[in-house]
N, C-alpha and C positions, 0 to 999 in steps of 0.2 A: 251465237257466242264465239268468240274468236278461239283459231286453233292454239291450245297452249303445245308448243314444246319441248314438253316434260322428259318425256326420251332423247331428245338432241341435248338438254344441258346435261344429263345424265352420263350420255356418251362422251359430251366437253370435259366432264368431271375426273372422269376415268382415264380419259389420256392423256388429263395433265397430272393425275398421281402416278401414271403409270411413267411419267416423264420425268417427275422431279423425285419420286420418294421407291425409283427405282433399285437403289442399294436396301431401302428395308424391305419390302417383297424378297431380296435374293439372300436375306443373313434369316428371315422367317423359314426360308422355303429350305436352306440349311439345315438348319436345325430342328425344324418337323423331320426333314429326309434321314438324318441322324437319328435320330428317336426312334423312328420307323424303322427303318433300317439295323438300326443294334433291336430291337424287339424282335422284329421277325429273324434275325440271327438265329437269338436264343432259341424261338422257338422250333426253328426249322432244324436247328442241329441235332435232338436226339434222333433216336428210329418213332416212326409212328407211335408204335404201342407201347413203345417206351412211357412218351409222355402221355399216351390213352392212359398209362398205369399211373402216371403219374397224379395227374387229374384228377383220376378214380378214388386215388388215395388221398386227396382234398378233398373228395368227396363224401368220403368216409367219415373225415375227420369232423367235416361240417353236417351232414345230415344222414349218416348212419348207411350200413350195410346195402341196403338196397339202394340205396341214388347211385352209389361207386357200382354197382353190377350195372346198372341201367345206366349211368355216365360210360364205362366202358366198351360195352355194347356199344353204343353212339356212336362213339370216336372208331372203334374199330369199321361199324360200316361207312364211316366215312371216309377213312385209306382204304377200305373194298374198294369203293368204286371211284379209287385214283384220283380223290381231290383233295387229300390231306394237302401238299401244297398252298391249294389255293386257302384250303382251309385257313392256315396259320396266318398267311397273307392277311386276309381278313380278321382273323384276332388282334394280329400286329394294328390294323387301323381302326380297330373297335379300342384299345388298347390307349393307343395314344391320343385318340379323341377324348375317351373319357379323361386320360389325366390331364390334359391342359384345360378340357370344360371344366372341370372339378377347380382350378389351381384359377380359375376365375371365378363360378360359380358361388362358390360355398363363402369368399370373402366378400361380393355384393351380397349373398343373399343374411351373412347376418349384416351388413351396414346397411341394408332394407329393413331389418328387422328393429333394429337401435334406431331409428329415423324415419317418422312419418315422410320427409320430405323426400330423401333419397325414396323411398319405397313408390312415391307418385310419380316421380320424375321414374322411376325403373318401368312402373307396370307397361303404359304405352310401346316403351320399347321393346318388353322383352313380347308383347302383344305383337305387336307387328312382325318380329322376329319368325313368330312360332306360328303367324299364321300365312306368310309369305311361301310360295310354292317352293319348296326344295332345291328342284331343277334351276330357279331362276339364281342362286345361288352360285352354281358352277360356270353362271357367262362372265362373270369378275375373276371367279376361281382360274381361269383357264388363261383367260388373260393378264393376269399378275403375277401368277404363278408355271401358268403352261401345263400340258399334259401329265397325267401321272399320279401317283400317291398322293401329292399335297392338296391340289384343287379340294381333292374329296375327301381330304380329311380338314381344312377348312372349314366349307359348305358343311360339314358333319361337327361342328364344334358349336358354330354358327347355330344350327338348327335345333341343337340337345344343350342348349345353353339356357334357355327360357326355365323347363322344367328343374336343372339343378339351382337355379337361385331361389323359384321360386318356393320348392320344399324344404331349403334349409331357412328359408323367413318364417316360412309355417309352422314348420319345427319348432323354433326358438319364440315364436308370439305365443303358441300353446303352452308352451312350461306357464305352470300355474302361477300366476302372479305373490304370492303370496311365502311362496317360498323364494321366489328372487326378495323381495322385500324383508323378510329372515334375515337373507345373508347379507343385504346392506345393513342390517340392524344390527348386525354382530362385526358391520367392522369392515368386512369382505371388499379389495375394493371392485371396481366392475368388469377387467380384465380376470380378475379370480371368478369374479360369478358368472361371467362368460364359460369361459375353462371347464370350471370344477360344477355348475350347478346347470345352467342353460345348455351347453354342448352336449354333456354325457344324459340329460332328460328326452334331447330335439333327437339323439341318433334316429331311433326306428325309423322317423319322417327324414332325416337326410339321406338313410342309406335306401327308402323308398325313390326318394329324387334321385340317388347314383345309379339304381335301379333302371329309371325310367331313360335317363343319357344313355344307359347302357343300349336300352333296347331301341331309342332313336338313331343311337349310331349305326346298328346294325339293320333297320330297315333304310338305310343311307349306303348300303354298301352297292346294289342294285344300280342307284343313279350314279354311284362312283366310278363303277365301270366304264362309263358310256364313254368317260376324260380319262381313260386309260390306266385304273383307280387298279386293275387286275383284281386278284383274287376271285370268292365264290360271285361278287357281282360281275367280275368282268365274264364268269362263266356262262351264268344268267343273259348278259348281254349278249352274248357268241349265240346263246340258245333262240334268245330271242331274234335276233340276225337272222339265225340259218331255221327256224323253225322248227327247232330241233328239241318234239318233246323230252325225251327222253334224257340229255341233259339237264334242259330246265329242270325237271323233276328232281335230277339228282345234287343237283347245285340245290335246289330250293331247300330238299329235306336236311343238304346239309346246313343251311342256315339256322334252320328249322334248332335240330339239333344244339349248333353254336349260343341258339336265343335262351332254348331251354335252360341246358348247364348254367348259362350266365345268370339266368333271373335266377333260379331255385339257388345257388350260390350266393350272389350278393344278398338275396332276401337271408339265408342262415347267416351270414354274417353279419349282416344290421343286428341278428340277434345274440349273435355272441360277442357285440361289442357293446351292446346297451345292460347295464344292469339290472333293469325293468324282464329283459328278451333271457337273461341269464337264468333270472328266477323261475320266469317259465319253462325253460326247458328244465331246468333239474326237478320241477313240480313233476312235469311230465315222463322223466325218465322214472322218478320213483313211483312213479304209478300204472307204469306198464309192465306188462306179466306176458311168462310164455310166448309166442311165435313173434307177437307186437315188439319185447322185448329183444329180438333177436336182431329183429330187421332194422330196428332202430338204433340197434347198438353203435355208439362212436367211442376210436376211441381216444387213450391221452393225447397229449403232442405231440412226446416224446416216445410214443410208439410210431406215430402218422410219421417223423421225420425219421425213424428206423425203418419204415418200411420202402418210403423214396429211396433210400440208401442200399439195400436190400436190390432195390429193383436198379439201379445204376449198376451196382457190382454184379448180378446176373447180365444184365444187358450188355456189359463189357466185357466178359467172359466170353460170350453168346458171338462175340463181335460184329453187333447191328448196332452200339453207339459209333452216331455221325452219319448215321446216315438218314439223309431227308425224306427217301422217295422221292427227290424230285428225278426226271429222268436223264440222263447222260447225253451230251452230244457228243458225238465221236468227229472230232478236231479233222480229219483229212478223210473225208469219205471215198473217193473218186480214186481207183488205180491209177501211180503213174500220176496226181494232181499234187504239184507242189504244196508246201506246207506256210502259203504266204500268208495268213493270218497272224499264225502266230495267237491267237485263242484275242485277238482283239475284239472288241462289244463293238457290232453294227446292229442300231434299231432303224426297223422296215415300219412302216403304217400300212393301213390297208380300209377299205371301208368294203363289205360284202358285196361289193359287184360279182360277177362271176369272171371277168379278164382278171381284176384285181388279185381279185382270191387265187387264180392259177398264176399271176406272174409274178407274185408276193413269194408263195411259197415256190417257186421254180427258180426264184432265186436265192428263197432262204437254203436251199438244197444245196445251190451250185457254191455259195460263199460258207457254206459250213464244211461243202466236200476242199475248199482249199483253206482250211484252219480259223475260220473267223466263228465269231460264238455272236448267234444269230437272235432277234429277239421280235417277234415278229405281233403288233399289235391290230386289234381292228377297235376303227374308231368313230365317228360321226365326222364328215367331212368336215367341217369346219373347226373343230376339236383337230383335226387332220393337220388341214394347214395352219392353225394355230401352234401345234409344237415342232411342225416344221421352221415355223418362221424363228420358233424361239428358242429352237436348237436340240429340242428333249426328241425329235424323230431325226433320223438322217438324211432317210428319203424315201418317198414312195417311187409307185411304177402306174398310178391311174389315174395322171391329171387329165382331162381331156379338155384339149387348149387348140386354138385359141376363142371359141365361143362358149362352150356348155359351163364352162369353169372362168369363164372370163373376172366374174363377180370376185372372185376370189384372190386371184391373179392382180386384180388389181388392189385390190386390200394387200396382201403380201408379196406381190412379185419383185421388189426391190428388198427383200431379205431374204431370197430364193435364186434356185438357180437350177435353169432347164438345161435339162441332159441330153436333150433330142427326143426325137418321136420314135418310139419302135415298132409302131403298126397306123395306119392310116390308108384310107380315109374311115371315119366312122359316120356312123347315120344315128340322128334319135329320131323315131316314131312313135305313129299310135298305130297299134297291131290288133287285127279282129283275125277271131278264126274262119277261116275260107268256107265253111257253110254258110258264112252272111253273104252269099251273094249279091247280094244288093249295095252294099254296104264297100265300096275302093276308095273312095277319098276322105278326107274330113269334111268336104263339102256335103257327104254322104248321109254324116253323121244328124245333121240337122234335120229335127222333126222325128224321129227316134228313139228319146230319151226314155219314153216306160218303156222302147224294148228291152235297154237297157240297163232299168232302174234309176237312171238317172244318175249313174255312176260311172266314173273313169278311173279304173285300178291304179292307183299312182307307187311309187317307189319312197326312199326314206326324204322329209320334208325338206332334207339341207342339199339334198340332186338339184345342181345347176337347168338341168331338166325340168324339172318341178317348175322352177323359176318361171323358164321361158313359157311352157305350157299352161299355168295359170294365168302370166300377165300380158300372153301375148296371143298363143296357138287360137284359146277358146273366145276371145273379143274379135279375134280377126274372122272367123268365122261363123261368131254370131253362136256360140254354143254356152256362153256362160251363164245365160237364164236357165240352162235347159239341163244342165248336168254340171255335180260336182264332182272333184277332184278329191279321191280319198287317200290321202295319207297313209303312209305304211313301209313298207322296207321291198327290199329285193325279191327274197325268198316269201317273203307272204302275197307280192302281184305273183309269183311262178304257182304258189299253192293254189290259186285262186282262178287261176290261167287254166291249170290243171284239174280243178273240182269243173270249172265249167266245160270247159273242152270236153269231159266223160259224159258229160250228161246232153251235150250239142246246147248250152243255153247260150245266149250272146254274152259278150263281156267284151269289151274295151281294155287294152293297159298299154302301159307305157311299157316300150322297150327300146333297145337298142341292136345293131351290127357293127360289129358280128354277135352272134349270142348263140349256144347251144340249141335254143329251142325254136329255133326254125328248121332244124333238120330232126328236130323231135315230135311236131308237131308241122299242122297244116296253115298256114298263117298267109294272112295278107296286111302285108305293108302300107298303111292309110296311103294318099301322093298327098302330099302336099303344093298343089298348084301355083300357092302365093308365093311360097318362098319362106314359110314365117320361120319355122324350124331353123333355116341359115344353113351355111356350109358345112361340111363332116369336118369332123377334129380329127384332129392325129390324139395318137393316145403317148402322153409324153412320161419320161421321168422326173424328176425335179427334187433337187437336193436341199438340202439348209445352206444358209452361204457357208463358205469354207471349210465344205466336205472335200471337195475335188483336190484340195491343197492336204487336209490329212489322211484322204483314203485315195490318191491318186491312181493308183490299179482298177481301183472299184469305179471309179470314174468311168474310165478310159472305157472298163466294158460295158457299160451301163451305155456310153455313148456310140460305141456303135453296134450294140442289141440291137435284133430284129426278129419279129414272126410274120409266119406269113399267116393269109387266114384258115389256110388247113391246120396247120400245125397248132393255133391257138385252138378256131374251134376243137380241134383233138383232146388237148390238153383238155379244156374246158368238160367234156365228155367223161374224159379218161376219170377226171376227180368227179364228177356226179354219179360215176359207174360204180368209184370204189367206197362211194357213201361218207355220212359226218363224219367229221373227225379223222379222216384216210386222207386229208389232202396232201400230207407230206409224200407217203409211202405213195399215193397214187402219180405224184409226179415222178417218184425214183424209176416207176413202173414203166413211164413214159421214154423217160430220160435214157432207157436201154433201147428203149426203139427210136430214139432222135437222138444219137453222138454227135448229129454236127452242131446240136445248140448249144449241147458244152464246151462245144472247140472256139465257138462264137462268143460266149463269156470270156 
């Protein structure tokens, strides 16, 4: 059967919307960003436990004394352990997803409902929608849109659209026939029996569908991360990056938390707006007695908005209204370091290399210590230079040009701009532990594979690395019957590197020079006899077009940065020594024992 295609017109399709109907992507991506943007305002402005009290006391109001103690609780351990921030981030884009899915939603799903025909013509779509991979979602997202909140609150509108049509058709087919047929009988015309008989019967089944967008958007927040989406997903993603249980967990629980409040909320409220849900709760409160009665007590409105008021005017007394938690940067850190920023916003990219990781933040240091307000993201390399190219990053510091990233380079390098190299030459290899004594080349490798399992520790799937050693390393030397390349990230080949190095078992991974862990470990460098690998990259910067022209300073130092490979590997050391989450503080650490690299910037 002949090859179709399908993917080449796909990619035709996209760059020619992306060509002509470029002004509606940038008045969408507007006005999502607005949205979002004035949301997470709101909600970032009080103090934490401001709005924990606040919540608590919607909580109250909607399902009685104990969900506000146990809502409270929640929110409180979730500013414990420092991610209210991100928290709110994430509500903001749980937030605005639901209301534009909703503000599409609910008007297909009754014109599916009034209309066998629209409802046929809907199901396929909203089918295919809801059964298409998530992720595949964010490859248009990123490219229409670029890096950032919108992708992924798109892909999140896109994905949790399916389920709100289809329960507000469900809703409105259930109302009992016979009562819609009543109110035509009496006159009613179908706009009123829509309204007044169908709407207020269908709630419980539609606020069940808001229900369910709710909780689609928020298991969407995870892959939102990955396009620079921030909040508890972009935490999740850093966790997942650097292997870092202990985060994941605490992003996770706070999700967790976030999912809870939201469903046990919108589920009371489906019931205090349906008259059917009314009847049942006051059935229910008159028939509870003693402790039952207690815990379930809610109460009027106009106590629930006495008591926000209550808590605002304490809280402002208190004087913790306005303040976020989010943490402070201090504008001019470095004695003696001019105050050339001026508190102006420079966004860094980074993808978890470990050179990446230390010159990302060793610069987010050096440009915060002369007044610039730093903003430093980690991203999937092609997500990477995708918001380079489209202006949402300003610049990174870990192109490796001109081979390993070549792919890339040539996709965007004419909407880019190379700042120079600041470390060169680099080497990519495959690295075994030196008790393979048998084992120095890749020639080596062949005939081997159960020692190995048949496996080669690979790095994240978008590494130019990746590339060249799937399509090129393993055919040239006859190993790709014999072993596959397993996918995975930075820090999960180093955990892996590291499980087996303890136990003396073989393992293969990809690595690179310079890298920490050849001075942490015993390693031998595969030779590459053929050449396939190609020549070492310089490790380069590379800007969006027309940074060098608004950040001219940051240019200049950026172009003539340099390390050497003590000093990087140091760096690189210095931040694995002072553990997750310490890479800023570990380069300040650094940065007292090297003056000359700030004199250098």
């Amino acid at each position: 059967m002949p090859r179709l295609h399908l993917g080449a017109w796909v990619d035709s399709g996209v760059d020619f919307l992306q060509s002509h109907l470029s002004w509606l992507f940038d008045a969408i991506s507007s006005v999502v960003t607005g949205l979002y943007d004035g949301i997470e305002a709101v909600l970032s402005a009080p103090n934490p436990l401001l709005l924990a009290g606040v919540l608590a006391v919607a909580a109250w109001w909607l399902r009685g004394l104990l969900a506000a103690l146990l809502a409270f609780a929640g929110f409180a351990l979730v500013d414990s352990v420092g991610l209210w921030p991100d928290a709110m981030s994430t509500l903001a884009l749980v937030v605005v997803a639901t209301l534009v899915t909703l503000l599409f939603a609910i008007p297909l799903g009754i014109c599916a409902a009034r209309s066998d025909r629209v409802s046929a013509v809907l199901t396929p779509v909203l089918d295919f929608m809801q059964t298409m991979p998530a992720m595949v979602y964010l490859i248009p997202g990123i490219i229409f849109f670029g890096v950032g909140v919108v992708p992924g609150i798109i892909a999140t509108i896109i994905f949790s659209l399916a389920p709100g049509v289809r329960m507000t058709e469900l809703g409105i087919r259930q109302v009992d026939a016979e009562l819609v047929e009543a109110a035509d009988a009496f006159g009613t015309t179908p706009r009123d029996t829509l309204v007044r008989v169908q709407l207020p019967l269908a709630l419980p089944t539609i606020m069940a569908g808001v229900n369910q967008v709710i909780m689609l958007g928020l298991s969407m927040v995870v892959i939102a991360g990955m396009v620079g989406g921030g909040g508890l997903g972009g935490a999740v993603y850093r966790a997942i990056g650097s292997v870092d249980i202990g985060l994941g967990f605490e992003a996770g629980i706070s999700i967790v938390i976030l999912a809870m409040y939201l469903d046990r909320m919108t589920g009371a409220l489906g019931r205090q707006v349906s008259p059917l849900g009314r009847r049942a709760l006051a059935k229910a409160r008159s028939a509870a007695t003693g402790t039952a009665k207690v815990w379930s007590n809610r109460p009027q409105p106009v106590l629930a908005v006495a008591s926000v008021v209550v808590l605002s005017l304490v809280a402002g007394g208190l004087g913790i209204f306005g303040d976020s938690g989010k943490p402070q940067v201090n504008a001019v850190g470095g004695e003696g370091v001019a105050n050339i920023g001026k508190g102006r916003e420079v966004s860094l990219g980074y993808i978890p290399w470990d050179e990446g990781i230390a010159s990302t933040f060793l610069w987010k240091e050096l440009l915060e210590r002369r007044g610039y307000k730093v903003e430093a993201r980690q991203l999937e390399l092609g997500a990477l230079f995708t918001g380079l190219a489209g202006g949402q990053i300003d610049f990174q510091t870990d192109a490796w040009l001109p081979v390993t990233q070549a792919e890339y380079w040539k996709k965007y390098g004419n909407k880019l701009d190379d700042l120079g190299s600041w470390y060169e030459p680099t080497s990519i290899e495959l690295t075994v532990p030196s008790y393979m004594k048998d084992v120095k080349s890749l020639a080596d490798l062949k005939g081997k594979g159960g020692e190995f399992k048949g496996r080669i520790i690979g790095i994240e799937p978008s590494a130019g690395a990746m590339g060249i050693l799937k399509d090129k390393v393993l055919s040239e030397y006859g190993l790709d019957e014999e072993y596959e390349v397993v996918d995975g990230s930075t820090p999960g080949m180093l955990a892996e590197l590291k499980r087996a190095y303890e136990k003396k078992e073989p393992v293969a991974v990809v690595l690179w020079s310079p890298h920490w862990a050849y001075s942490t470990y015993d390693l031998t460098k595969l030779a590459d006899p053929k050449g396939v690998w190609g020549q070492g990259d310089g490790i380069h910067s590379i800007a969006r077009k027309g940074f060098a022209e608004d950040e001219p300073e940051i240019a200049r130092w950026l172009s003539s940065f340099k390390l050497t490979e003590a000093q990087l590997t140091g760096l690189e050391a210095k931040i694995q020594e002072s553990g997750k989450g310490k890479e800023q503080e570990a380069v300040r650490a650094w940065l007292a024992d090297h003056p000359e690299v700030e004199k250098l910037a």
